[in-house]
C-alpha positions, 0 to 999 in steps of 0.5 A: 500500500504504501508502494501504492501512494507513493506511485499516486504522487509521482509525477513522470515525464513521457518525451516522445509518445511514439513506438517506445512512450505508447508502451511506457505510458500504458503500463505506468498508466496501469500502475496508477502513476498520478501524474503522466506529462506527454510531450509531442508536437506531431499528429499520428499518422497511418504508418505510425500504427505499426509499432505505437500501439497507444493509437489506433486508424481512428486516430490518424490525423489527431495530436498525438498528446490528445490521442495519448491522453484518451487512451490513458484515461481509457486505462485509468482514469485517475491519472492526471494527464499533462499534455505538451505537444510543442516541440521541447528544445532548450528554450523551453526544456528545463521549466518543462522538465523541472517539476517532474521526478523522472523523464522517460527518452521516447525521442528518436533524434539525437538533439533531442537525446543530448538535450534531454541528458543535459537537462537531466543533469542540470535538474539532477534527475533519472532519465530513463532512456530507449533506443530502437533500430530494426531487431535491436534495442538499447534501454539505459538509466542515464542519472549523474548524481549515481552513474554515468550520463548519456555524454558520457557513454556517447559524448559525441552524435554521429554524423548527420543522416549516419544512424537512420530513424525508425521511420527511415531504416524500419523497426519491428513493431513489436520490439518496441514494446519489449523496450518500452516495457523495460522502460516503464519497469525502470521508472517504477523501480526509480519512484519506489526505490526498489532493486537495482535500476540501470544505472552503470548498465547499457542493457542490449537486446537483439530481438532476432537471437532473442538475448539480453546482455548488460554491459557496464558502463562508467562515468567519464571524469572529462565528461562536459555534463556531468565530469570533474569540471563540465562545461555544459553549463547551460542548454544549446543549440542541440540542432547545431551540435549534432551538425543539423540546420534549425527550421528557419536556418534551413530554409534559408541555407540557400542564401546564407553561403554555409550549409547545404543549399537547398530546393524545394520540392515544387523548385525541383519540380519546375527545373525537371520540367525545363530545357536544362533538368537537374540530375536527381539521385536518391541516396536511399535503399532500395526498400524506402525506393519501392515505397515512394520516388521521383520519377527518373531518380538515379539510385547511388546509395549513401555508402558510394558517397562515403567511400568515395566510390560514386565519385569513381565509378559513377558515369552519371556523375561524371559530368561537372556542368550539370546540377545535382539535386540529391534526396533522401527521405526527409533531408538528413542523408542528402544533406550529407551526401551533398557536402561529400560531393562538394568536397568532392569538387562538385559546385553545383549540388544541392539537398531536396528540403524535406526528401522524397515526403515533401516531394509527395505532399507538395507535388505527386500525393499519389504517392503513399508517406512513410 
């Protein structure tokens, strides 16, 4: 009983209410946590179905916090739901984390990641953190005051575009759930103070072999967070430091001479169209290229633009005079595919803004999303 009212006042923060914060959110609704914050800016979508099992086709097109808070209040409806669905960033993440005693990473970005960690450990908080990729997944207890932080295991995000998201590199759907579980286990162990909570332990699961192994991990004494002299003192631009453009910077990366230029969906529309069309190339796999393209595309994957072979044993990019426009899903690995070609000596090349979904929205929605 007295685990119980300890559960009835405490208060979780859940950031992300997709694969991963559908799962934790249900079972800590079930355990009759008082307080759930839900933090989401995006509205559920059909492809969301398969793995973020809080929604369902009714749903589509709705707030995710708004869906989120139904279906917790169908689960128990004596848990005060707080919905946040506003992009978090480091304008608004420590008064939005600051009255809560444990935050729940549901994210599947990496400036969401590292801003969370840091926020956590200027506010001295757990966060309980996920991450899922295809068959496998990672769940760890990032809290300073006892362990390592999330710098300290990662101090440095991988490139832009390097590590796809779920939507982007396919998840199993029921994986999430596996990790998700974990997740909502370690925050109810956290707010009762029971057994041994991840904390100095990055648990790996490979759904495929079916394994679980923990492995120790240990705090950084030259961490910026949380080290013997850190440096990360306040919040940053988490968007620049894990080397991707902000909204407004992006849009405007054209004009301002740093970055990756840019195009627009309906811009690339309008050059094919004309006398002198771009070559388009679509860095993606062969899976995300069945599902929706642009017609007349050449497929050169990421990989040939990391070795260096597309440079090389390409024809199609051999003739310099003529501008490239290179797409991926929504930006990220064009972007980085863009910034190897310009270091390769190619002038003229530029990132479709927002990939092949906004080229889908804004010019072919015959096409299907994902």
């Amino acid at each position: 009983m007295a685990g119980q009212e300890r559960l009835s006042t405490a208060r979780v923060l859940v950031v992300g209410a997709g694969g991963l914060g559908s799962p934790a959110l249900l079972y800590l609704a079930a355990a009759g946590v008082g307080t759930l914050g839900i933090v989401d800016a995006d509205s559920v979508e059909a492809s969301n179905l398969q793995r973020q099992v809080i929604y369902g086709d009714a749903d589509v097109g709705r707030l995710k916090t708004e869906s989120a808070a139904a279906a917790v209040a169908r689960v128990n409806p004596l848990v005060d739901v707080e919905q946040h669905d506003f992009r978090i960033d480091s304008s608004n993440a420590l008064e939005v984390l600051r009255d809560y005693d444990v935050v729940v990473d549901g994210t599947d970005n990496f400036p969401t990641r590292y801003l969370l960690n840091d926020a956590c450990v200027l506010l001295r908080k757990p966060l309980v953190w996920g991450s899922i990729y295809r068959f496998d997944g990672q769940v760890a207890v990032w809290w300073a005051e006892h362990g390592p932080c999330y710098r300290c295991v990662f101090p440095s995000p991988p490139p832009p575009g390097a590590v796809p998201s779920c939507a982007e590199g396919g998840v199993l759907g029921a994986l999430c759930g596996a990790v998700g579980s974990v997740q909502a286990t370690e925050t109810l162990k956290l707010l009762l103070g029971m057994g041994e909570p991840l904390v100095g332990r990055l648990l790996v699961h490979d759904a495929l072999a079916m394994t679980w192994d923990a492995l120790t991990v240990r705090k950084d004494p030259g961490c910026p967070a949380c080290g013997e002299s850190p440096t990360v003192t306040a919040l940053v631009d988490y968007d620049a430091l894990c080397g991707l453009p902000g909204v407004s910077a992006q849009a405007n990366l054209a004009n301002s001479g740093s970055g990756v230029p840019v195009v627009t969906a309906p811009e690339l529309a309008a050059e094919m169209a004309s006398d002198a069309p771009p070559l388009v190339v679509d860095v993606r796999g062969p899976d995300e290229r069945s599902i929706a393209s642009i017609p007349g595309a050449v497929a050169i994957p990421l990989g040939e633009f990391r070795d260096g072979s597309a440079f090389t044993s390409r024809d199609e990019l051999a003739a310099h005079g003529r501008r490239i426009v290179v797409h991926c899903k929504v930006g990220a690995r064009s972007a980085e595919a863009a910034r190897l070609a310009q270091a390769a000596g190619y002038t003229d090349v530029l990132s479709l803004d927002g990939g092949v979904i906004a080229w889908v929205r804004e010019v072919d929605p015959t096409q299907p999303v994902y």
